[in-house]
C-alpha positions as CSV (number, residue, x, y, z in Angstrom):
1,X,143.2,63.2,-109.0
2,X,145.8,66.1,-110.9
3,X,145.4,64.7,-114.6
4,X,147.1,61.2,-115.1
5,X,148.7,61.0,-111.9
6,X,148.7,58.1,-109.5
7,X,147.2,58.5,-106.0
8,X,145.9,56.4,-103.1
9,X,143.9,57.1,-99.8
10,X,145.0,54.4,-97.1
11,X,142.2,54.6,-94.2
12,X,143.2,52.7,-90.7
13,X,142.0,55.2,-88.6
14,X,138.4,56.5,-88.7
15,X,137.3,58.7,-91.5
16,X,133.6,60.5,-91.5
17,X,131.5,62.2,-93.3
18,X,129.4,64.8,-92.0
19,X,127.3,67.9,-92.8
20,X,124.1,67.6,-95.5
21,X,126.1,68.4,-98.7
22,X,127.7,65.7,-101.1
23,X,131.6,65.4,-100.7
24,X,133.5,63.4,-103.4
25,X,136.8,61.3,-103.4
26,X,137.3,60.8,-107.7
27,X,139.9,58.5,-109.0
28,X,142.0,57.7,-106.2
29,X,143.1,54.6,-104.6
30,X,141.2,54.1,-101.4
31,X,142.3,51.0,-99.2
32,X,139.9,50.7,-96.2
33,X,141.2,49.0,-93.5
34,X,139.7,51.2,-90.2
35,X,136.2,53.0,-89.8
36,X,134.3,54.9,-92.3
37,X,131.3,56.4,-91.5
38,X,128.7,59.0,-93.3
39,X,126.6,60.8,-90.6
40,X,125.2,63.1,-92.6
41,X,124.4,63.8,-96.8
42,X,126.4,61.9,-99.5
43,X,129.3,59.9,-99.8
44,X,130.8,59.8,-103.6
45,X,133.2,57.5,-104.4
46,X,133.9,58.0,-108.1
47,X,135.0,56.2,-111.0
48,X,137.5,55.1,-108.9
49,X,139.6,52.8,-111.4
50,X,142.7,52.4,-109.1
51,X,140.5,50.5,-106.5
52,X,138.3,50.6,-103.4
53,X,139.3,47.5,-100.8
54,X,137.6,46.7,-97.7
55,X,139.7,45.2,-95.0
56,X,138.1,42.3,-93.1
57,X,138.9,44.3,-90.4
58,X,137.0,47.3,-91.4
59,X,133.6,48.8,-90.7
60,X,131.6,51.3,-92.9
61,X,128.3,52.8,-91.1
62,X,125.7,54.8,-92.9
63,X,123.4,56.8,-90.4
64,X,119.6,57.1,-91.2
65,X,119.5,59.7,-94.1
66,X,123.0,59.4,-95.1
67,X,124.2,58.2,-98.0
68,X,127.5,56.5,-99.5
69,X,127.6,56.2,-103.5
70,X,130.4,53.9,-105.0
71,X,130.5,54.6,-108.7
72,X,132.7,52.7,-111.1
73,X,134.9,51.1,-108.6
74,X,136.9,48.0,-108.5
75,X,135.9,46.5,-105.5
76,X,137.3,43.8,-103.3
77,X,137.8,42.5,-100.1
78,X,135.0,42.5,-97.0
79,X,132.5,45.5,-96.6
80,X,131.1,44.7,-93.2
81,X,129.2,46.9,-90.9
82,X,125.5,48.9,-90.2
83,X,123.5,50.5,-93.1
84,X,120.6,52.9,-91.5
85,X,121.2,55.3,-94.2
86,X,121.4,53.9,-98.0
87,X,124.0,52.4,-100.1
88,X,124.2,52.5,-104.1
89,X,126.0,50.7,-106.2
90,X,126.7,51.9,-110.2
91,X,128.7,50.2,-112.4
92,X,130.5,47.6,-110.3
93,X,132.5,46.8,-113.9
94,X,135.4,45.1,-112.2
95,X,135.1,43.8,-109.2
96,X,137.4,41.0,-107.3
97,X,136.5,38.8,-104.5
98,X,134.1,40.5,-103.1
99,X,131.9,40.2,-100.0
100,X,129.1,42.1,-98.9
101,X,128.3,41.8,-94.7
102,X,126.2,45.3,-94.2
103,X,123.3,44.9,-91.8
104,X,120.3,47.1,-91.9
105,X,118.9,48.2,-95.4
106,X,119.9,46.7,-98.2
107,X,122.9,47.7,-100.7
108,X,121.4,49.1,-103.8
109,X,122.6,47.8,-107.5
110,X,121.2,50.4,-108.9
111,X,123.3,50.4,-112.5
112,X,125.2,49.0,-114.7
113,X,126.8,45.9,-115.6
114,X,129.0,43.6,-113.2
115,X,131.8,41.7,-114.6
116,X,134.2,39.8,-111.8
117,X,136.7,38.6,-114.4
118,X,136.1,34.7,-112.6
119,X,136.4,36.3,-109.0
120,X,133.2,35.8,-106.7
121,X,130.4,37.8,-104.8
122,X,129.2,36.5,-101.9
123,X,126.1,38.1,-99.7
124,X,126.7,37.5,-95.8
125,X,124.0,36.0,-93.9
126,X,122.5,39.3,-92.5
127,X,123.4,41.4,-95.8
128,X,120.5,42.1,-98.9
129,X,121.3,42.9,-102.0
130,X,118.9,44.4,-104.0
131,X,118.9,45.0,-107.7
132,X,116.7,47.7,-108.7
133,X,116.4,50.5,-110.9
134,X,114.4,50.5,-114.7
135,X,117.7,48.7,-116.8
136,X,118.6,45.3,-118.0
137,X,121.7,44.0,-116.0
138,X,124.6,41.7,-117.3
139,X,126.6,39.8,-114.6
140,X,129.7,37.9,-116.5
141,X,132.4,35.7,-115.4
142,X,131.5,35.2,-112.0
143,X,130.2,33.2,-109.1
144,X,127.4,34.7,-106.8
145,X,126.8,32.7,-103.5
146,X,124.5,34.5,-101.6
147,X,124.1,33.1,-98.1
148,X,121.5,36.3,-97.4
149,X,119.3,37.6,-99.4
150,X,119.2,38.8,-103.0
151,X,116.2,40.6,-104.6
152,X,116.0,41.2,-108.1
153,X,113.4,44.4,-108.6
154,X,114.0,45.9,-111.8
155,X,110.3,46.4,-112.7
156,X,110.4,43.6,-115.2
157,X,113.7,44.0,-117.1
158,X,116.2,41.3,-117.8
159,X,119.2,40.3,-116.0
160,X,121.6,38.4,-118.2
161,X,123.5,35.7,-117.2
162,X,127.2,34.7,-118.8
163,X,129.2,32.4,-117.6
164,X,127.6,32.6,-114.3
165,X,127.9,30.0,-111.7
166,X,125.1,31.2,-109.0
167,X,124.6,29.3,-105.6
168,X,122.0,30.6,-103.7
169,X,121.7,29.1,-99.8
170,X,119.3,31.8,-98.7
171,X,116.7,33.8,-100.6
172,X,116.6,34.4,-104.0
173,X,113.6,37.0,-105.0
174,X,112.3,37.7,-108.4
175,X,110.2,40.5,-108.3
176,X,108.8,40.0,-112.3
177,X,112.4,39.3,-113.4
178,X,113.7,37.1,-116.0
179,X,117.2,35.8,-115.6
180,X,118.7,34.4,-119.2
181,X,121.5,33.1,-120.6
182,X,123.7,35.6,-122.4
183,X,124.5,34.2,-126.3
184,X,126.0,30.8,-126.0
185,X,127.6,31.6,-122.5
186,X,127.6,28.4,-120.1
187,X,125.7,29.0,-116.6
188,X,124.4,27.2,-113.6
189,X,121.9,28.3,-110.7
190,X,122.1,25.4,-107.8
191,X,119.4,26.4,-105.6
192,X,119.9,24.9,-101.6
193,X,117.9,28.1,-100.2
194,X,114.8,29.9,-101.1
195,X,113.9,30.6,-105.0
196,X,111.2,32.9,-104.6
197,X,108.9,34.5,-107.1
198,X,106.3,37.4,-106.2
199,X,105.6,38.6,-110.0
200,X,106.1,37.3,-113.3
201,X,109.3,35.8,-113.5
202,X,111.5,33.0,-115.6
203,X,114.4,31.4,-116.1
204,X,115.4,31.0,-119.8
205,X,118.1,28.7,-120.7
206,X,119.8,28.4,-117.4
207,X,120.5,25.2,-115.8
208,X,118.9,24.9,-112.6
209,X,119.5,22.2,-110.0
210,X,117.2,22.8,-106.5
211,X,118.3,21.4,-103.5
212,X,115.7,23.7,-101.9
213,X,112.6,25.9,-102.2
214,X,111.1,26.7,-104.9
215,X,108.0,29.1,-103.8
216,X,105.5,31.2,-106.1
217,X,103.2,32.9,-103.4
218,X,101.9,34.8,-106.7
219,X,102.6,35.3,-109.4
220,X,104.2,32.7,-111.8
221,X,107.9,31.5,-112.6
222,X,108.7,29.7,-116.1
């Protein structure tokens, strides 16, 4: 983007990546509604406050030691395709309805906060989502249903919950994480899948209903 001017990208055919340097798109509108694909280095979507929206219709594919970097956007819509490569995720700060359907390796949180404004994430049933990276996280006003899985690896740091309704009806792994309520914030966690816990992990002041699993194959979970 030119200083304060307005500009969007508006993909329906197929747009790639190639070649082993980084290329950047920074503050511009990208609506994604045909094929991306990285075959080779880094993808850079910046800061991106005007928006990054995935089409239903669309497909993203990340080739084995490629990788696609969405910073600071305000994502939305269906991200659905074939991850051989890596995927990162920094500052999700305001996403929408958002849906994550990659296959392969799993889409990396690897900083920041992620507020949905009351909108939801949901994790497709072949898609992971793994939080990792040494930081405490804060998800607020949303709603998680994760019908994949959803690690949480952030070698013993917290992730705070407020006003956070979480369903999970596949597998939930807590890798020596604590999930707790932010301040007075009201949050629920109705379990009809897997709660897993491989390290020391709690739950502190979240209200927990389990329809489901609730497995420690080491570890413990307070």
């Amino acid at each position: 983007r030119l200083g304060s001017t307005n500009n969007t990208f508006n993909n329906s055919g197929t747009f790639r990546k190639l070649g082993p340097a980084t290329a950047t798109i920074f503050s511009v509108g990208i609506a994604q509604a045909g094929t991306m694909r990285v075959e080779g280095g880094t993808l850079t979507l910046a800061q991106n406050t005007f928006g990054l929206s995935f089409a239903p219709s669309s497909t993203t594919t990340i080739l084995a030691g490629a990788n696609l970097v969405i910073s600071e956007p305000r994502l939305s819509g269906v991200m659905t395709g074939t991850n051989a490569g890596g995927i990162s995720l920094t500052t999700p700060s305001q996403t929408v309805d958002f849906t994550i359907a990659m296959s392969g390796n799993p889409v990396l949180w690897t900083a920041g906060s992620w507020n949905a404004s009351g909108n939801t994430l949901t994790i497709a049933p072949a898609a992971t989502l793994e939080v990792s990276g040494a930081s405490t996280r804060t998800l607020g006003s949303i709603s998680i249903v994760n019908n994949g899985v959803m690690v949480e690896n952030t070698g013993g740091f917290t992730t705070t919950y407020s006003t956070v309704n979480m369903t999970n009806n596949g597998t939930h792994e807590l890798l020596g994480q604590s999930l707790t309520r932010a301040g007075s914030s009201s949050n629920t966690y109705t379990n009809n899948g897997t709660l897993r816990s491989t390290g020391t992990a709690s739950i502190n002041n979240i209200p927990l209903t389990s329809n489901g699993l609730i497995q420690v194959p080491s570890g413990s979970l307070t």
